[in-house]
N, C-alpha and C positions, 0 to 999 in steps of 0.2 A: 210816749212812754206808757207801758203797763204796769199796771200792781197788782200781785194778787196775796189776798190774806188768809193768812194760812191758820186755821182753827184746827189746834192738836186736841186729840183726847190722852189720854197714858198709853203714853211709850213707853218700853220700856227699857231705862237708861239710869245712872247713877245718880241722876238727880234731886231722887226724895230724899239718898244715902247720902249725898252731902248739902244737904240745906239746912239752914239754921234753923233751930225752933226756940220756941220759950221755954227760960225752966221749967217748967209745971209741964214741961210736954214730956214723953214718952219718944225720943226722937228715931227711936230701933221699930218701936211698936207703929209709927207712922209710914214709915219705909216699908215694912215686913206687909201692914194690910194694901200702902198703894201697890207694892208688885205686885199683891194676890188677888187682888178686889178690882185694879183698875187700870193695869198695864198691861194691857189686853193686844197692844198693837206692839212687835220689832222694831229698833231703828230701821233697819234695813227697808222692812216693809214702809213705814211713815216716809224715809225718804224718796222710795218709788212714785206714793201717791202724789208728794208736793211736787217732784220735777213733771211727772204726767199733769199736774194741774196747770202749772207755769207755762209747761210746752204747747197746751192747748187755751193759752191766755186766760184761762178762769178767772172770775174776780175771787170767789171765794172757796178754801181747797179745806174739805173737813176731814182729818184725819182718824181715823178708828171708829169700829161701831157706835161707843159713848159718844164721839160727837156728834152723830148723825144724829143720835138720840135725845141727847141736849139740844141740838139744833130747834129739830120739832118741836119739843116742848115749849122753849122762848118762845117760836113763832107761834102757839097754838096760845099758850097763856098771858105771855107779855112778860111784865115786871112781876104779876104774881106766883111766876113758878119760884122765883127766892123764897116763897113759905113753905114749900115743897121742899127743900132743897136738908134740912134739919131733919125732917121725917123720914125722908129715903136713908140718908145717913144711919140713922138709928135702924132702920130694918135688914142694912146690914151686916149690923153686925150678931 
C-alpha cells in the first residue's frame, strides 16, 4: 500500500466563503483577502498536481507556489518559522 500526503496551499474554492468564523471576525473580509492574497492555485490545476503526484507514488505532493514556499521555510527554520508567520501576515496587508 502507498500514501501520499498531499500539502495544499490556496485553492481556489468556496471554502473561506463558507467556513465558520468567530463573532469578532469580519467573515466577508477573510474570504475576499484569502481569494486575493492566497488562492493563487485552480481547483482544476491542484487536482492535476495530486493525481500526477499519486500516479508517480510520491510520498509527498505540495500543491501551489505558497507551499513550495512554506515548505522551504519549515525545513530551513524548524519550529521558529511560527514567529515569522504574524509578521508576514501584517506585511500584507
Amino acid at each position: 500500500m502507498e500514501v501520499t500526503c498531499v500539502v495544499p496551499g490556496g485553492v481556489r474554492t468556496s471554502i473561506a466563503r463558507t467556513a465558520g468564523h468567530a463573532v469578532s471576525v469580519d467573515g466577508d473580509e477573510v474570504a475576499r483577502s484569502f481569494e486575493e492574497r492566497i488562492a493563487r492555485t485552480g481547483p482544476d490545476e491542484a487536482a492535476r498536481v495530486i493525481l500526477r503526484g499519486v500516479e508517480r507514488g510520491k510520498a509527498r505532493v505540495l500543491v501551489g507556489p505558497d507551499a513550495r514556499v512554506v515548505d522551504v521555510v519549515t525545513r530551513m527554520l524548524g519550529p521558529a518559522y511560527q514567529r515569522l508567520l504574524p509578521a508576514a501576515t501584517r506585511l500584507q496587508k
